[in-house]
Backbone as CSV, one residue per row, in Angstrom:
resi,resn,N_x,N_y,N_z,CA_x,CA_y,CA_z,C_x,C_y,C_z
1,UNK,44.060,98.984,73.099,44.441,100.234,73.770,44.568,101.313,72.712
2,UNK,43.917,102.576,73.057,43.929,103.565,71.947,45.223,104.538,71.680
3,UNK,46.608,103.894,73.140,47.226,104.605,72.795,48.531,103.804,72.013
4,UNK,48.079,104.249,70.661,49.034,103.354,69.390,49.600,102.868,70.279
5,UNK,49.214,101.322,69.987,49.935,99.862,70.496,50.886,99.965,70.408
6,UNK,51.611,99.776,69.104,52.665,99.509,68.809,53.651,100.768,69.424
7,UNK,53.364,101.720,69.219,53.995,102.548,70.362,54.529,102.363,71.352
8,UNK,53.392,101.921,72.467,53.073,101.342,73.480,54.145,100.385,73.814
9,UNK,54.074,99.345,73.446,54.491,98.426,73.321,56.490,98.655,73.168
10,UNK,56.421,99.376,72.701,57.770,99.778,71.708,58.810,100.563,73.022
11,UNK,57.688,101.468,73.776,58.100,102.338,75.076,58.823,101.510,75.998
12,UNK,57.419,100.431,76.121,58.070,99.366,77.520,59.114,98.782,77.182
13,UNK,59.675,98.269,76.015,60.498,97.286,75.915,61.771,98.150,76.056
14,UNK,61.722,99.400,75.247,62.732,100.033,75.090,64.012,100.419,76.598
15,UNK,65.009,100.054,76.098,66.382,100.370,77.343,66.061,101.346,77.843
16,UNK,66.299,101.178,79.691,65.962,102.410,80.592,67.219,103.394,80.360
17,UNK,68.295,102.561,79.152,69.335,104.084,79.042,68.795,105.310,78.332
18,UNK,67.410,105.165,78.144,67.507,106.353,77.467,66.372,107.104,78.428
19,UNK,66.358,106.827,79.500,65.377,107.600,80.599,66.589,108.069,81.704
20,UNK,67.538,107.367,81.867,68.199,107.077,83.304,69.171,108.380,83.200
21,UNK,68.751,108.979,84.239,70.124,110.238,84.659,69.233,111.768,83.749
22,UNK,67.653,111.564,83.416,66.996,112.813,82.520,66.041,113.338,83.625
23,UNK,65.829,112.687,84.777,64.216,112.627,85.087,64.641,114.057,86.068
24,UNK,63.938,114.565,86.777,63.778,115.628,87.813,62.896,115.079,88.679
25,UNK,63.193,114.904,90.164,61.709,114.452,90.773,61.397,115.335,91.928
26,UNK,60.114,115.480,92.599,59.753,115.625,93.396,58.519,114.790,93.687
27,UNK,58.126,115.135,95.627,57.604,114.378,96.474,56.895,114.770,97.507
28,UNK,55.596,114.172,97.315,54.557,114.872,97.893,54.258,113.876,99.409
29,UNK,54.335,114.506,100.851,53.780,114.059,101.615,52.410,114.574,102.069
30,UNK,52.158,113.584,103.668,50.709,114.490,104.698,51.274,114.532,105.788
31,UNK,50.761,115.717,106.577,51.000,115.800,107.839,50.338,113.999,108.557
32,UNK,51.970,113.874,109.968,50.798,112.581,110.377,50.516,113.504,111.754
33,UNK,49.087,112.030,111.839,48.222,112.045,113.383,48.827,111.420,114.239
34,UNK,49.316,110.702,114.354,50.114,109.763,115.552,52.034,109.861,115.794
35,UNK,51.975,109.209,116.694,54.007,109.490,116.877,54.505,108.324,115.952
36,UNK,53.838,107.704,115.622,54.298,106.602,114.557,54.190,106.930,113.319
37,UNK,53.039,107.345,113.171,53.386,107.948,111.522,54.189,108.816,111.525
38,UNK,54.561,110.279,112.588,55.712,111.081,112.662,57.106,110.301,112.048
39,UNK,57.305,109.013,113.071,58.359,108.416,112.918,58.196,107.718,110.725
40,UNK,57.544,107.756,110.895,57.518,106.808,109.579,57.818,108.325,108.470
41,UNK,56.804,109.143,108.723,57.418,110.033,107.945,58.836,110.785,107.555
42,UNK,59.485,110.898,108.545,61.114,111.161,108.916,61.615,110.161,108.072
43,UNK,61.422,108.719,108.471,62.021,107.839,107.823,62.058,107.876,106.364
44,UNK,60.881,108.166,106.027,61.017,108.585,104.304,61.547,109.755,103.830
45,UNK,61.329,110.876,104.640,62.325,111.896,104.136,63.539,112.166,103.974
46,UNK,63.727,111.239,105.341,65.674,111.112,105.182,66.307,110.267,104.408
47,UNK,65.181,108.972,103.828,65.301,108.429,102.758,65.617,109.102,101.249
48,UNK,64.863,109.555,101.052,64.407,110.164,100.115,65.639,111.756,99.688
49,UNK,65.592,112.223,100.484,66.252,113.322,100.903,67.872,113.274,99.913
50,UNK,68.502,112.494,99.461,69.591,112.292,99.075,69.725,112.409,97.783
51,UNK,68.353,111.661,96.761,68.434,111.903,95.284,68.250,113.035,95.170
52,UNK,67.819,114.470,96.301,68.081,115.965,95.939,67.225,115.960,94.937
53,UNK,65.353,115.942,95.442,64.225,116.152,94.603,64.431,117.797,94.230
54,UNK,63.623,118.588,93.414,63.318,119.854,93.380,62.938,120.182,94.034
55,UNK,61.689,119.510,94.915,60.964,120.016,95.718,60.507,119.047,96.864
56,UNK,59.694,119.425,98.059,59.234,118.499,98.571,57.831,119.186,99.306
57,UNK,56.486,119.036,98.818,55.438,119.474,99.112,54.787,118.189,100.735
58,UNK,53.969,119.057,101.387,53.304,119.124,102.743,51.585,119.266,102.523
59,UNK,51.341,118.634,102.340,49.363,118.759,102.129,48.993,119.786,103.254
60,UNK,48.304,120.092,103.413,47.573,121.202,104.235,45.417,120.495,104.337
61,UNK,45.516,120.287,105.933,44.074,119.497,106.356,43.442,120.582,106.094
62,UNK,42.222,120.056,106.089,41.112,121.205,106.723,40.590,121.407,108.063
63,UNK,41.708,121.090,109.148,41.004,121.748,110.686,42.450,121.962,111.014
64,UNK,42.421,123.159,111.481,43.791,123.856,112.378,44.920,123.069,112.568
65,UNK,44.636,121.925,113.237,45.370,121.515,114.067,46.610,120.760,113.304
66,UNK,45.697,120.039,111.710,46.738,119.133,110.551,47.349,120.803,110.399
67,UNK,46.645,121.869,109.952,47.741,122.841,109.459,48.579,123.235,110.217
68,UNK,48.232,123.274,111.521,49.327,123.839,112.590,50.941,122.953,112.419
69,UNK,50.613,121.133,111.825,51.501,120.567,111.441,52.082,120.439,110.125
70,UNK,51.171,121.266,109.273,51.873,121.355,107.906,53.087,122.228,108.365
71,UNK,52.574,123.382,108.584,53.445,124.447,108.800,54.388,124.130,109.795
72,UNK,54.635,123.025,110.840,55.810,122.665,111.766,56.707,122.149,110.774
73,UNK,56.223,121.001,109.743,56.836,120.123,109.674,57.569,120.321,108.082
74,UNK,56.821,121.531,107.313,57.971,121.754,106.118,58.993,122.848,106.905
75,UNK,58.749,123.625,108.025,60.293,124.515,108.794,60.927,123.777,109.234
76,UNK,60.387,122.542,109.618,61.581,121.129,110.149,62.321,120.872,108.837
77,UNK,61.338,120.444,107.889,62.309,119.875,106.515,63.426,120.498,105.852
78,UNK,63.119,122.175,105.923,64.270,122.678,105.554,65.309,122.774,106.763
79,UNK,64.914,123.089,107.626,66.088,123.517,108.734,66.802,121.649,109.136
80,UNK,66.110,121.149,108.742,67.163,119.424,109.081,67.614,118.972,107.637
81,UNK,66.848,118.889,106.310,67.506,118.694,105.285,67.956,119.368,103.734
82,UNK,67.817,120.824,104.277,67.923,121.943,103.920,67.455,121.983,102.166
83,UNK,66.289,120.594,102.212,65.449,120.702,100.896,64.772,122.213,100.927
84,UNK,64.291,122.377,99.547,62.945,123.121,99.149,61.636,122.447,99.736
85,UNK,61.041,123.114,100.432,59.949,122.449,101.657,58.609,123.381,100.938
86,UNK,57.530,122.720,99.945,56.962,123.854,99.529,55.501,123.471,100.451
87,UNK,54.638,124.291,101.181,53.415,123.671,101.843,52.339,124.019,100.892
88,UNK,51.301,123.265,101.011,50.154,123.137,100.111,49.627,124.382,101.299
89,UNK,48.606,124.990,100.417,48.251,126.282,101.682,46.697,126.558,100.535
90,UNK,45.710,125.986,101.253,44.426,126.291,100.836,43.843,127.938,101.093
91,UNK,42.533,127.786,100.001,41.863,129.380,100.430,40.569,129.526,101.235
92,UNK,39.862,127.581,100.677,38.372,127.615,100.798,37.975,128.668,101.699
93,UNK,38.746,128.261,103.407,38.127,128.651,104.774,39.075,129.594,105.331
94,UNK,39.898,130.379,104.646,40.165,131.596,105.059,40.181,132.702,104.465
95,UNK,40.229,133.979,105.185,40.099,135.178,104.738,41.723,135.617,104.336
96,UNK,41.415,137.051,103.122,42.540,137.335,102.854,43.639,137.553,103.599
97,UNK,43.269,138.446,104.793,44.276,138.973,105.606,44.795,137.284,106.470
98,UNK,44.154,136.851,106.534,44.782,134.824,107.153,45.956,134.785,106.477
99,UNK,45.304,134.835,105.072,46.262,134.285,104.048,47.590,135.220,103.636
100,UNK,47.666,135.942,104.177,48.900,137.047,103.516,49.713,136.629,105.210
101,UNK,48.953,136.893,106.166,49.956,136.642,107.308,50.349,135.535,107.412
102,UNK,49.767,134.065,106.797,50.502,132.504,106.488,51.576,132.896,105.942
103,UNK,51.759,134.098,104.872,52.268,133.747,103.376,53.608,134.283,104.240
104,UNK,53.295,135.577,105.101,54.679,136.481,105.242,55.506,135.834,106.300
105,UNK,54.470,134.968,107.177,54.870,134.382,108.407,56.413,133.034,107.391
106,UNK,55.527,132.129,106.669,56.290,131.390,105.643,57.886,132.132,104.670
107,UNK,57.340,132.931,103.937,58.705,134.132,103.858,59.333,134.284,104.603
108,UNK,59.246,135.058,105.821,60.239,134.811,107.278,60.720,134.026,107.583
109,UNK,60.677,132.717,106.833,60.882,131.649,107.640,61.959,131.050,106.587
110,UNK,61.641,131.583,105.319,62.973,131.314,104.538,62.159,130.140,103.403
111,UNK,60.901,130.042,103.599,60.333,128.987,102.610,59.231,130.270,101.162
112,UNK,60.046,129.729,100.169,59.655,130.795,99.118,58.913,129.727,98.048
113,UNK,58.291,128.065,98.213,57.653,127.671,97.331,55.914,126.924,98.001
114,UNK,55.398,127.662,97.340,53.795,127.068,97.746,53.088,126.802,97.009
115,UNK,52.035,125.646,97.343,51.317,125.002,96.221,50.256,125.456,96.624
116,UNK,49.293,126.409,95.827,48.499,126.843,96.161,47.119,126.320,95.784
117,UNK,45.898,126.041,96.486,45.122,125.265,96.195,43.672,125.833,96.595
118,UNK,42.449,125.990,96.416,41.334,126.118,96.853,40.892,125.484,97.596
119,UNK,40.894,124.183,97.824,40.893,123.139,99.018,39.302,122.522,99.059
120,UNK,39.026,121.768,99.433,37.632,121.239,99.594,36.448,121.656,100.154
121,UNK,35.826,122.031,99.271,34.288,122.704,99.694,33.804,121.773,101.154
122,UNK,33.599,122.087,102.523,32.969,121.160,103.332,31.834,121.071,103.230
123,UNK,30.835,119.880,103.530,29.878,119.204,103.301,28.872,119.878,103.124
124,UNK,28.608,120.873,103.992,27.187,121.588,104.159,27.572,122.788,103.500
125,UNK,28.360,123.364,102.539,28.791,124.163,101.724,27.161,124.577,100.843
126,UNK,26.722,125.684,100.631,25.878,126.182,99.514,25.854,126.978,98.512
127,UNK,26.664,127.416,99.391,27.398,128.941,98.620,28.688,128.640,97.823
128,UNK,28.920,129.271,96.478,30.016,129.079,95.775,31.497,130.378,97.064
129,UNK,32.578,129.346,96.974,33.540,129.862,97.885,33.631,131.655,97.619
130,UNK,34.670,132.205,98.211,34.796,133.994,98.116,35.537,133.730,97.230
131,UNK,36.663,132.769,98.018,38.157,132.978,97.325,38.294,131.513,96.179
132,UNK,39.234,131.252,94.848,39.460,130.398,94.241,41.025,130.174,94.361
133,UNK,41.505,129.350,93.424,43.061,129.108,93.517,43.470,130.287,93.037
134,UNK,42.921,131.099,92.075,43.440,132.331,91.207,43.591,132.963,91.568
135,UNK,42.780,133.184,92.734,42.681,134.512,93.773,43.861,133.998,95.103
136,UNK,43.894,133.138,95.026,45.045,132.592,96.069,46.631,133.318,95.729
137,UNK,47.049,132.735,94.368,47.863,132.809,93.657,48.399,134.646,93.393
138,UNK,47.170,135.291,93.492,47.007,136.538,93.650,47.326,137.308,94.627
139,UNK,46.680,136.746,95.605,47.581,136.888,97.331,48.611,136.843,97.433
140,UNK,49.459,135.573,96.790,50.818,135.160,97.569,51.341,136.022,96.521
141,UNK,51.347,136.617,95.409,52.132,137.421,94.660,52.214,138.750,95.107
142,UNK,51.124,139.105,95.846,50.905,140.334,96.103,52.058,140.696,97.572
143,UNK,52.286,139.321,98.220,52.952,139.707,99.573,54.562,139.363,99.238
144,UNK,54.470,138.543,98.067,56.259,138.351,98.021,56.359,137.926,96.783
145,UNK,57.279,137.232,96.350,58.114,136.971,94.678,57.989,135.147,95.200
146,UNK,57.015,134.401,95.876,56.597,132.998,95.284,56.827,132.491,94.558
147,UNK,57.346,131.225,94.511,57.670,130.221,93.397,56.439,129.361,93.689
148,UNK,55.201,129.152,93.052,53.805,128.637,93.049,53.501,127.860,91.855
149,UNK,52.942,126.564,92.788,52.792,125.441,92.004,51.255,125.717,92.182
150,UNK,50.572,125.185,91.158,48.906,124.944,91.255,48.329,123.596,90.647
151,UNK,47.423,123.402,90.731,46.867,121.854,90.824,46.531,122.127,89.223
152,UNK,46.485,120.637,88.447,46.002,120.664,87.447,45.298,118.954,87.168
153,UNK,44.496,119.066,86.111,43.191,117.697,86.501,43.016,117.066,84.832
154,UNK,44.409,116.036,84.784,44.028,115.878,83.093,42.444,115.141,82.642
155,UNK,41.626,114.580,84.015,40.579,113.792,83.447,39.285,114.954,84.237
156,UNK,39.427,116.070,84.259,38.869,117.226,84.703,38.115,117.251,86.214
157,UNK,38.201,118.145,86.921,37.965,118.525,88.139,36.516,117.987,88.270
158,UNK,36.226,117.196,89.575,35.067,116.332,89.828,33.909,117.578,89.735
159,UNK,33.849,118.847,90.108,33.426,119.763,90.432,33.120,120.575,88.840
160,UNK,33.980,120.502,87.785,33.973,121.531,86.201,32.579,121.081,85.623
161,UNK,31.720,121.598,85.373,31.041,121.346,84.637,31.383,120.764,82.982
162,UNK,32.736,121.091,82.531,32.795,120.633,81.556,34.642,120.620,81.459
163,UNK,35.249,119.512,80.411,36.647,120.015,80.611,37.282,121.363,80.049
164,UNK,36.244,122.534,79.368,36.721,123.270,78.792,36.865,124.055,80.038
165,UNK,35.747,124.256,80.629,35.765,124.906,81.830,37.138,124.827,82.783
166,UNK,37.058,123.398,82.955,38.502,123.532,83.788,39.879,123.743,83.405
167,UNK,39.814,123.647,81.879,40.959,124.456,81.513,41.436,125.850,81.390
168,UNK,39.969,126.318,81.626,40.352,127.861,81.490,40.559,128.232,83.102
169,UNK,40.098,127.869,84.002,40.529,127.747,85.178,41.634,127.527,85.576
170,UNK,42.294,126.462,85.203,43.907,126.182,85.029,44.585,127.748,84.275
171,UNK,43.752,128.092,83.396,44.942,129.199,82.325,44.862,130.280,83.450
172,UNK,43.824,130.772,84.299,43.450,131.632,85.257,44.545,131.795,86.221
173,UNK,44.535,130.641,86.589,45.801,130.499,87.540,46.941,130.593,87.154
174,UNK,47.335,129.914,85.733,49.103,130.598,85.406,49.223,131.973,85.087
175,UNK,47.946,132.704,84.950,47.977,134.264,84.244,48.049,135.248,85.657
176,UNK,47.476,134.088,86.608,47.260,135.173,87.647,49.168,134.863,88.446
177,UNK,49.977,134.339,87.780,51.251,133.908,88.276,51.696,132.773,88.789
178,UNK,51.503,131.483,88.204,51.367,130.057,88.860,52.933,130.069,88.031
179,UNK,54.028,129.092,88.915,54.990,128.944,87.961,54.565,127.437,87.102
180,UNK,54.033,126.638,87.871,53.921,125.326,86.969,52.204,124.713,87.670
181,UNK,52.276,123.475,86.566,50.997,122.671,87.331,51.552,121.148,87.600
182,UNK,50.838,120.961,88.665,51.226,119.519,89.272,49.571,118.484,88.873
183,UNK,49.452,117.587,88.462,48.425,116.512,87.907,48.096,116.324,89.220
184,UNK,46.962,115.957,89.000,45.974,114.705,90.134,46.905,113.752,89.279
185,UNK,46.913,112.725,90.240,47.356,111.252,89.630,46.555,110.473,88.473
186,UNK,46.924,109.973,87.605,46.428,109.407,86.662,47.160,107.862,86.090
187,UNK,46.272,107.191,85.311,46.521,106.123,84.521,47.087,106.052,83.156
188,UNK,45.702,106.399,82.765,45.643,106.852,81.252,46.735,107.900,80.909
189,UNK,47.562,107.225,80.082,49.126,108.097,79.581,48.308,108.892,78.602
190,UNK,47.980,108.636,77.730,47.088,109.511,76.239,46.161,110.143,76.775
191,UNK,45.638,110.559,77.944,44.473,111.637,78.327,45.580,112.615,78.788
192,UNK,46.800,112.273,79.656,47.484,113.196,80.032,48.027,113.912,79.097
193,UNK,48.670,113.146,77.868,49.238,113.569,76.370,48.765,114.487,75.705
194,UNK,46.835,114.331,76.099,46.017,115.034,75.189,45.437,116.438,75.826
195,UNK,45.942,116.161,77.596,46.064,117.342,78.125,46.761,118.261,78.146
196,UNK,48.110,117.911,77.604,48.802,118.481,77.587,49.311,119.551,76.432
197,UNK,48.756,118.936,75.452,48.400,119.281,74.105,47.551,120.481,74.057
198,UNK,46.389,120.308,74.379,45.443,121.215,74.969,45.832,122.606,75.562
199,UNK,46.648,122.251,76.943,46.891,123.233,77.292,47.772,124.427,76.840
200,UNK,48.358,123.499,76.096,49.535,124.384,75.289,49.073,125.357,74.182
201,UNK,47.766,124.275,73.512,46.919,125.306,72.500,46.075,126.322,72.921
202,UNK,45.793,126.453,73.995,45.720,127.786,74.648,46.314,128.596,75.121
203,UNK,47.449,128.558,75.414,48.266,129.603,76.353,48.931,129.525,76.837
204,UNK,48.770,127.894,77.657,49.439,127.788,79.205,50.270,127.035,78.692
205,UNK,51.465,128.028,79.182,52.786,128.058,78.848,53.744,126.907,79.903
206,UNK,53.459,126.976,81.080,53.867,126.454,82.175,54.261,125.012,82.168
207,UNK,55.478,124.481,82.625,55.564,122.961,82.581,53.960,122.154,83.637
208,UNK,53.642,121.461,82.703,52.475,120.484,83.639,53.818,119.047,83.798
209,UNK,53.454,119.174,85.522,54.226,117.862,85.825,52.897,116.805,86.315
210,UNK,53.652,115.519,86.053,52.277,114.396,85.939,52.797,113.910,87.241
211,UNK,51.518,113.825,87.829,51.406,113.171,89.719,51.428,112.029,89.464
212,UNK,52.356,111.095,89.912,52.168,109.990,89.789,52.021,108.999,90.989
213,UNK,51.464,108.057,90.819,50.674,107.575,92.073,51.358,105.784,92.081
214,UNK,52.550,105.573,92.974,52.780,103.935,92.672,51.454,103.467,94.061
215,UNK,51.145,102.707,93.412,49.703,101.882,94.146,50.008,100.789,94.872
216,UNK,49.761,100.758,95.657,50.458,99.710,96.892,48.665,99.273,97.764
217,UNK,47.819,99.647,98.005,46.513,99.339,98.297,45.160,99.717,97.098
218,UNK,45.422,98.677,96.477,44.256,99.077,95.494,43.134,99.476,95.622
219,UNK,42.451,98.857,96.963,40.622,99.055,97.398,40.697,100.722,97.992
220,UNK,42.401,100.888,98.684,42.414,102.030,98.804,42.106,103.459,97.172
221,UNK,42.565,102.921,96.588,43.062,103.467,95.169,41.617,103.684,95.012
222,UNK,40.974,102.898,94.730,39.578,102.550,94.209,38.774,103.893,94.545
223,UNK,38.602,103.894,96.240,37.933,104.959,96.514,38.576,106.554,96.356
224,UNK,40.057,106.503,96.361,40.616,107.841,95.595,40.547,108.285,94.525
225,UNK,39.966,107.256,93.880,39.893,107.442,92.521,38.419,107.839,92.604
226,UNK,37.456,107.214,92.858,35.991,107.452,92.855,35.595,109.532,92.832
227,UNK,36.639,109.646,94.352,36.279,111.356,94.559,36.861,111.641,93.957
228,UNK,37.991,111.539,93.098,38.778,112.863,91.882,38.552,112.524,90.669
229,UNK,37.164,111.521,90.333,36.940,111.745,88.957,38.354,110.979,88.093
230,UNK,39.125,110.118,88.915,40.204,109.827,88.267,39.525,108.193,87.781
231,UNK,40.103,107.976,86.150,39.471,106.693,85.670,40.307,105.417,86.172
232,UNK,40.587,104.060,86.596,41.305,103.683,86.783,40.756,101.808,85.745
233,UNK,41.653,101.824,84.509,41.089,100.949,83.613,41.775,99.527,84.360
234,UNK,40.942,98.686,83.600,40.669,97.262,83.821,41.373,96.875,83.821
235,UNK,43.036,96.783,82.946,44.153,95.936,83.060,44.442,96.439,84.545
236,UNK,44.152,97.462,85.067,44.755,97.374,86.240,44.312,96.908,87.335
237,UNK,42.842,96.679,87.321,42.044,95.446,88.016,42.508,94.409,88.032
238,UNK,42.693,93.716,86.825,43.113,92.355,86.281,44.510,92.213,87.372
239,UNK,45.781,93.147,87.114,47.031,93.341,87.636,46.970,92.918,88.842
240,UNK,46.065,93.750,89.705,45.855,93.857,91.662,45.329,92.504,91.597
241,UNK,44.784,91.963,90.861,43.414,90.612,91.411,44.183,89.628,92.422
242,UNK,43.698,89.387,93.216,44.439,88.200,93.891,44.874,88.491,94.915
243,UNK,45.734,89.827,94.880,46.441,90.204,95.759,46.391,91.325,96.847
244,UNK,44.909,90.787,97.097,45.157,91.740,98.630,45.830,91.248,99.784
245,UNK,46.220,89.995,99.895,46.830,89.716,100.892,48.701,89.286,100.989
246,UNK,48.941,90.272,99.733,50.270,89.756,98.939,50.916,91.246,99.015
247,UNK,51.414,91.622,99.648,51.889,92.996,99.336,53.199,93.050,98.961
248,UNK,54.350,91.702,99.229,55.166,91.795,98.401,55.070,92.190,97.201
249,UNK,54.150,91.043,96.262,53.696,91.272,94.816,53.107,92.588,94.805
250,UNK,52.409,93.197,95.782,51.882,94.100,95.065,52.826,95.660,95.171
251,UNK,53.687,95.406,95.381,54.916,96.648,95.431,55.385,96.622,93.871
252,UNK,55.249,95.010,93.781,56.183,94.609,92.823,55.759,95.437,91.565
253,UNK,54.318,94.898,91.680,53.181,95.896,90.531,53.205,96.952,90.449
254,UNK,53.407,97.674,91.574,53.174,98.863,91.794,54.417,99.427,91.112
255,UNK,55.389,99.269,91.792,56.867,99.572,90.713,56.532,99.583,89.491
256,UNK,56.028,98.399,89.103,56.244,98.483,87.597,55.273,98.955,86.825
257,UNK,54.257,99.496,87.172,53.250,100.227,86.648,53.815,101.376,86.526
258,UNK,54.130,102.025,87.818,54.991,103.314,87.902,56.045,103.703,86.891
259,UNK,56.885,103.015,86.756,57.998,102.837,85.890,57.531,102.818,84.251
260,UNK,56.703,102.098,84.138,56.122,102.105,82.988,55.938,103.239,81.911
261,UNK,54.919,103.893,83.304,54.430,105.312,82.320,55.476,106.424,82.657
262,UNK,56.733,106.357,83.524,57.539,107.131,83.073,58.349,106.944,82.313
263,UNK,58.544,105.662,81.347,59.145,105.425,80.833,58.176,106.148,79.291
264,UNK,56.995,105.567,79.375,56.149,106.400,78.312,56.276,107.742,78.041
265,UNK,55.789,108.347,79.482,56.283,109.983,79.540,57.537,110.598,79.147
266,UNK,58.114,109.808,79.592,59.491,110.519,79.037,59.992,110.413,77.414
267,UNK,59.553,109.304,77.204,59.294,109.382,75.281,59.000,110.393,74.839
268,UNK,58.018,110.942,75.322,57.487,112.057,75.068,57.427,113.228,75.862
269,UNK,58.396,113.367,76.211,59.067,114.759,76.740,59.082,115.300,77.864
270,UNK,58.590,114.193,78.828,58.719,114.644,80.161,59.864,114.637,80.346
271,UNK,59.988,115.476,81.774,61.387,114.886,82.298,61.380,115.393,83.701
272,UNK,59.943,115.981,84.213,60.006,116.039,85.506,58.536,115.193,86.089
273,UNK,58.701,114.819,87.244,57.530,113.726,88.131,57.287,113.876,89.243
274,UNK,56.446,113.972,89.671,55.838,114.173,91.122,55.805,112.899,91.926
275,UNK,55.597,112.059,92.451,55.634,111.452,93.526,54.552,111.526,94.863
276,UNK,53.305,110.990,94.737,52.435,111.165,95.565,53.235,109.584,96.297
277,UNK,53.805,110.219,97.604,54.542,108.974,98.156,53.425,108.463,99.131
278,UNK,52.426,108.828,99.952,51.769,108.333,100.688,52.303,107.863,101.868
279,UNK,53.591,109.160,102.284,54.390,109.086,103.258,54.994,107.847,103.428
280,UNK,54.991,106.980,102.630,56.440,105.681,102.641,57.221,106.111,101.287
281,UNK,58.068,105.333,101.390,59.383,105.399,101.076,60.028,104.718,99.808
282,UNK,60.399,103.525,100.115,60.218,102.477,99.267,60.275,101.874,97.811
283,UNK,59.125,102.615,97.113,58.774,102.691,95.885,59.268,103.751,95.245
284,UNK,58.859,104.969,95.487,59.700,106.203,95.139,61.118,106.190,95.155
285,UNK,61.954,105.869,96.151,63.313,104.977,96.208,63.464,104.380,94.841
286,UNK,62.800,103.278,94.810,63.500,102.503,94.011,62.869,102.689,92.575
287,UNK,62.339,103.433,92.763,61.793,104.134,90.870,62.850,104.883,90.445
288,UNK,63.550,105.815,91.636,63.806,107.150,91.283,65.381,105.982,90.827
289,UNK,65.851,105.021,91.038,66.911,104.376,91.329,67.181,103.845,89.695
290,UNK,65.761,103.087,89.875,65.932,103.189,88.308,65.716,104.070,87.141
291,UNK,65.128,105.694,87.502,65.738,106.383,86.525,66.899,106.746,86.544
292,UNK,67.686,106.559,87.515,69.180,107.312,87.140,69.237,108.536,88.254
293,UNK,68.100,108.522,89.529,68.261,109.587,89.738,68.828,109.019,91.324
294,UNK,70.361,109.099,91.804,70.813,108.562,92.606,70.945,109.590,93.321
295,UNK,71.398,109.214,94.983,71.650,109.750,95.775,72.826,110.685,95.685
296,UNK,73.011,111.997,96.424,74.139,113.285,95.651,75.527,112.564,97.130
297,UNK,76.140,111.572,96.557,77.497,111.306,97.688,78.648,112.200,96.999
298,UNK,79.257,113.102,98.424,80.316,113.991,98.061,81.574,113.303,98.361
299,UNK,82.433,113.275,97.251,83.564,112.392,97.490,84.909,112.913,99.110
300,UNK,84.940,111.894,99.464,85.475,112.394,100.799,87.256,113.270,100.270
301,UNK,87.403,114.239,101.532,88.358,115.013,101.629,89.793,114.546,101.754
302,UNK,90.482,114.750,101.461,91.890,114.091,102.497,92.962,115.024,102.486
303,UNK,93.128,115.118,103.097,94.264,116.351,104.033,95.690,116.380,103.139
C-alpha cells in the first residue's frame, strides 16, 4: 500500500481516545418512492437526529415529482426536528428565474443551507448545459446570504477531461461563494490527502469534507462506483467475498472499513464527515457512537 504502511498500520491500531468526542458529522439522505421507504426514512432521521449532525442534506431527482419531495421532506425535517435541513437543488434542467423562485420560496421557509449541484446531463444531452454549479452558486447568492455546500471529486469528475480541469472548477465554485466542499465517496485515504493538498495549493480555502460511504451491498457499490469514476481497490473485494448472502458480516465490514479511514482522516486533520447513509440508519449510528459523537440528553428538571 502506497500509503506509508507503517503509518497505516500505526492509525488502525491506535486508541479511538484520540478521535472520540473531535468528529462533526453530517448526513446525507434520498427522497423515497414508496410509503415504506417514507417510513424507513423517518426512522433514520429520528434516529439519527439526536447526535445533533451540522447538517442534514435531501438529494434532489431529476423529474418533478422526486423534487416536489425533496422540497416536502427537508420543511418536514426542520419543522419536526428542528435540524439544519440543507436540499441538494440542481441547475442542469432549469432556468434562472426557476431557480431564484426555489431559492426564495426555500428562504421563506426558514431553510438557509443548499447544496448546490449541476446535476446529471440526461441521456440524449448534446449540447454543453447553459447553467454550471458556479453559476448556480451565483444565483443563490444573488437572492439571499446562503450557507452553500458544493460537490467536490478527489478521483476527478467522470465528465473532466483532466484532474486539473476539475480543480479549477471546484476553485470556480468557492470564488463564486461556496462555503465548503462535500467528496463523492471514496476509498483511497492518500488520493483524498493528495486532494486535499492540491486544493489548498491553489486557493481553495474552504473545508473539503470527505463523503463517506459505509458499504452494506457491494455489487451495489460496484456499479456506483463504475458511474463516478470512483476506484474501489482489491482488499476490498477480498473483504465482501463470500458474503452476499451474510449481511450480518457484512455491516460488520462495513463498520469497520468506515471507522477505519476516519480514524486515518482524523490523524490527519479531519474532523468533519459526511455520511452518505443510503437512508438507513444503523451504521452511521454506530460509527458516530464510536467517535464520541453521542446523542445531546438534557438533564431532567426538578421543581
Amino acid at each position: 500500500m502506497s500509503f506509508a504502511h507503517a503509518q497505516f498500520l500505526e492509525a488502525i491500531n491506535r486508541n479511538l481516545h484520540d478521535v472520540q468526542g473531535k468528529a462533526k458529522v453530517s448526513f446525507e439522505f434520498f427522497p423515497p418512492k414508496t410509503e415504506q421507504m417514507e417510513q424507513t426514512l423517518w426512522q433514520s432521521i429520528e434516529r439519527l437526529a439526536p447526535v445533533a449532525p451540522s447538517f442534514v442534506s435531501v438529494t434532489y431527482g431529476a423529474n418533478s415529482g422526486e423534487r416536489d419531495r425533496t422540497h416536502d421532506i427537508i420543511k418536514s425535517i426542520k419543522q419536526r426536528t428542528g435540524l439544519i435541513a440543507a436540499p441538494h437543488l440542481t441547475c442542469v434542467d432549469a432556468s434562472v428565474d426557476e431557480l431564484k423562485s426555489i431559492a426564495r420560496d426555500y428562504w421563506n421557509s426558514g431553510i438557509r443551507h443548499i447544496v448546490a449541484l449541476r446535476g446529471d446531463l440526461p441521456p440524449s444531452a448534446t449540447e454543453k448545459p447553459a447553467l454550471y454549479a458556479s453559476d448556480l452558486v451565483e444565483i443563490l447568492r444573488s437572492v439571499a446570504d446562503f450557507d452553500i455546500s458544493v460537490a467536490a471529486y478527489p478521483e476527478v469528475h467522470p465528465e473532466a477531461p483532466n484532474a486539473q480541469f476539475d480543480l479549477l472548477n471546484l476553485k470556480r465554485k468557492v470564488d463564486a461563494g461556496a462555503s465548503r466542499a462535500i467528496t463523492q465517496f471514496f476509498f483511497d485515504v492518500e488520493k483524498f490527502l493528495r486532494y486535499r493538498d492540491r486544493c489548498a495549493a491553489i486557493g481553495i480555502d474552504v473545508d473539503i469534507i470527505p463523503g463517506i460511504l459505509p458499504v452494506t451491498n457491494f455489487q451495489q457499490l460496484i456499479k456506483f462506483a463504475n458511474l463516478t469514476n470512483v476506484a474501489v481497490p482489491n482488499w476490498m473485494h477480498k473483504a465482501y467475498e463470500g458474503l452476499d448472502h451474510d449481511p450480518t458480516t457484512r455491516n460488520l465490514v462495513a463498520a469497520n472499513i468506515a471507522m477505519e479511514m476516519v480514524k486515518v482522516l482524523s490523524r490527519e486533520g479531519i474532523d468533519q464527515f459526511h455520511f452518505y447513509t443510503l437512508n438507513r440508519s444503523e451504521l452511521s449510528y454506530a460509527i458516530c457512537h464510536m467517535l464520541g459523537v453521542r446523542p445531546q440528553v438534557q438533564s431532567a428538571q426538578t421543581a
